[in-house]
N, C-alpha and C positions, 0 to 999 in steps of 0.2 A: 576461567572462561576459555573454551576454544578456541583455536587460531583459526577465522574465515578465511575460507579458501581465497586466491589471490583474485579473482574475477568470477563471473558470470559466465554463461555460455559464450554471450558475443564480443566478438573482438574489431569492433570499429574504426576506419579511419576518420582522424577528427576531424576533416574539412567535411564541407558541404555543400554536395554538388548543387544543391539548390536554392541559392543563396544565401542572404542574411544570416546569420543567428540565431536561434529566436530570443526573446529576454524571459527565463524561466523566474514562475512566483513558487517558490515553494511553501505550502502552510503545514503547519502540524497542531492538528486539532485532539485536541485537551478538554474536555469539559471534568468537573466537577460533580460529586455526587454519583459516583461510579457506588452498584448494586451490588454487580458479584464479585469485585475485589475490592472493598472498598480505599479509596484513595489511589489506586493501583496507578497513576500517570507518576507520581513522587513519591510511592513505595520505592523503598531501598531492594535492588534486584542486585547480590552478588557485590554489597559495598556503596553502590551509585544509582538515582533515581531513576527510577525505570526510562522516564522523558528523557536522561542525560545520551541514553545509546543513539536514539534517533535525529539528536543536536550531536553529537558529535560525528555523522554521516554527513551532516551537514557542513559542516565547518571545514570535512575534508574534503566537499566538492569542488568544482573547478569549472561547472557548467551550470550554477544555481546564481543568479544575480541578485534574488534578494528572498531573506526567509523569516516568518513570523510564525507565531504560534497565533493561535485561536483558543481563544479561553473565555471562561466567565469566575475563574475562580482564581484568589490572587496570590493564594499560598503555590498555585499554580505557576503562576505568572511568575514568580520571585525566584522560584527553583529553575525555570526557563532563560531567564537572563541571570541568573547565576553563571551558568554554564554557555553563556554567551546568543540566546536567541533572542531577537525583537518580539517587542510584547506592545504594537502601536496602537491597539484600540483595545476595549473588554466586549468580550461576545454578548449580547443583550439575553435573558434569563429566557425567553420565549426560544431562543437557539441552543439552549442547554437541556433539555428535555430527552427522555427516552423516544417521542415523535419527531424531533428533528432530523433532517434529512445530514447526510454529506454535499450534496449538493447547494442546501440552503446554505450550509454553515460557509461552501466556498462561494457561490454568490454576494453573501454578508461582506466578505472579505473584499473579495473583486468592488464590489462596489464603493467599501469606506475608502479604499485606497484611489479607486479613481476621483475620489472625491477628492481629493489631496494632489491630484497630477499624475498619477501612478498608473502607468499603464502595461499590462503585460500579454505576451503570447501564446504562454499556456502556464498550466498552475500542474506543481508536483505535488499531489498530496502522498505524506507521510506520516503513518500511523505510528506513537507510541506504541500500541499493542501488543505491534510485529517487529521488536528491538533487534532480530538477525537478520542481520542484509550482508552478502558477500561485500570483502572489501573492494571500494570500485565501483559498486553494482549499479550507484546513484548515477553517478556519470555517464556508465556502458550505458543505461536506458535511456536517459539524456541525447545523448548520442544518437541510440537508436531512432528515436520520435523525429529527431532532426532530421535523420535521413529519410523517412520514410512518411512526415507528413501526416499521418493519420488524425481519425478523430481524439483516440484515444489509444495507450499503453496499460498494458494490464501487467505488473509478475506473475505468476504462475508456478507450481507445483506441480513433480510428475506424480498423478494417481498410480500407489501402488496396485500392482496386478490383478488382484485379489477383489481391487474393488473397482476394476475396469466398467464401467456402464454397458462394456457389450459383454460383460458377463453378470451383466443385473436382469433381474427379474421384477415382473409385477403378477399379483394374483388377478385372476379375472373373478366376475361374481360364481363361477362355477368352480373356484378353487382350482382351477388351470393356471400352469406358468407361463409369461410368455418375454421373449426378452425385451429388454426395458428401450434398448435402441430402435425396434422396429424389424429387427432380422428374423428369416423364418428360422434358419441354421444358426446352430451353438458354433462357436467359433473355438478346435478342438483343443487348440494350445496357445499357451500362453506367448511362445515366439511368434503366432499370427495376429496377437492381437495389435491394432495398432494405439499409439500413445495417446493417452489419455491427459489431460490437465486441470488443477483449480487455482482458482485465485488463490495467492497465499497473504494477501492484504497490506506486503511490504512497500510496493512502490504502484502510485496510481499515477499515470502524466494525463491531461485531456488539453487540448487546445482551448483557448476562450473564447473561439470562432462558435465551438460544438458547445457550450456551455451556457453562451449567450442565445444561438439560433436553435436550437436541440433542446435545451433548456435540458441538459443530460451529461452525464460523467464519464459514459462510454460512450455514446453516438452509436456508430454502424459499422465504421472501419477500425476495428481492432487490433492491432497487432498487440502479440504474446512476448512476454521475455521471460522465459525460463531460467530458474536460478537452483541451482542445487544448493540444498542447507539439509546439515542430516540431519535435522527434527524440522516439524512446524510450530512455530512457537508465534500463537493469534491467542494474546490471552485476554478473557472475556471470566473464566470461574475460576476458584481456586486449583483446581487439578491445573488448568492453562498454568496460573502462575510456580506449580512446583516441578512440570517439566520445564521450565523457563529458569529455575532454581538449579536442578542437575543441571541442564547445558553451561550455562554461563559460570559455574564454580567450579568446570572441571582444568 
């Protein structure tokens, strides 16, 4: 496996000029009956179940107060608190579905838990999927959201050049180009263009303010954290899982 770089872009002071704390929930949503990789949350990725990468970001945080999985499957569940994650409730089978939202599944959460006394500030969700996260990276976002309050924290990838949206095209019904941003001029080089970004699906923070009134996982105020990792590894088919096979055995 590669050595991840030591940090993220940002380099935060850890106080808070704006009070309190907040008490972060982190969940890490696991269902069962995965299509195009089948089993792929405790497939063995490089020695270790694939869940184990994104529990053990966890365990190395410092800004996460409490973390569970979301499951409905217990082979699931077992490999998760093997490796040390809370497993307090089983996700009900109507939330395991290919129509299940992210959303629902942390609503479900948010909910059993308050049912219990549990009350939180905002929820980090963190995907199995996307097992490369600079080391740190948990915290530096952490961090960030604290500072800055928003509805929501996205990580982000920089879009290579090549596939800059100001240098996309759409056809019109006349078999005319036109560029995909709205500009009348092609934008001539590459050093004009300006940066581009996509979610890369590793770290989501949203308030439970935005979750509860928004009834929504990003809201309106976004803030970007940008993370260099030299692949994107969001695995979903099997190609996903064999770049995720080279990266991590090298």
């Amino acid at each position: 496996m590669p050595k991840p770089p030591n940090s993220s872009n940002f380099k935060l002071e850890t106080s808070n000029p704006q009070g309190r704390k907040l008490k972060i929930l982190a969940i890490v949503p696991a269902r069962g009956g995965s299509k195009g990789v089948p089993g792929k949350n405790i497939k063995p990725l490089a020695g270790k179940p694939l869940i184990a990468y994104t529990i053990e970001h966890i365990n190395a945080s410092e800004r996460i107060d409490r973390a569970i999985l979301s499951t409905d499957d217990e082979k699931i569940a077992e490999v998760a608190r093997r490796y040390g994650l809370d497993v307090p409730f089983m996700r009900p089978a109507e939330l395991a579905t290919d129509e299940a939202t992210s959303l629902e599944v942390v609503i479900h959460a948010l909910d059993t838990l308050e049912e219990r006394g549990e009350r939180y500030d905002a929820v980090c969700l963190l995907q199995p999927t996307s097992p490369y996260r600079p080391a740190g990276a948990v915290d530096e976002a952490i961090a960030l959201f604290e500072k800055e309050r928003p509805d929501s924290l996205v990580s982000v990838r920089k879009i290579p050049d090549e596939y800059n949206p100001h240098w996309a095209f759409e056809i019109d019904e006349r078999n005319r180009l036109h560029i995909a941003t709205g500009e009348k001029k092609i934008i001539p080089r590459r050093q004009e263009l300006p940066p581009a970004y996509h979610r890369d699906g590793a770290i989501y923070i949203t308030s439970v303010a935005c979750i509860r009134k928004k009834n929504s996982l990003l809201g309106d105020d976004i803030v970007a954290f940008p993370m260099e990792t030299p692949v994107l590894i969001n695995i979903d088919t099997p190609e996903d899982w064999e770049v995720a096979e080279r990266v991590f055995q090298v």
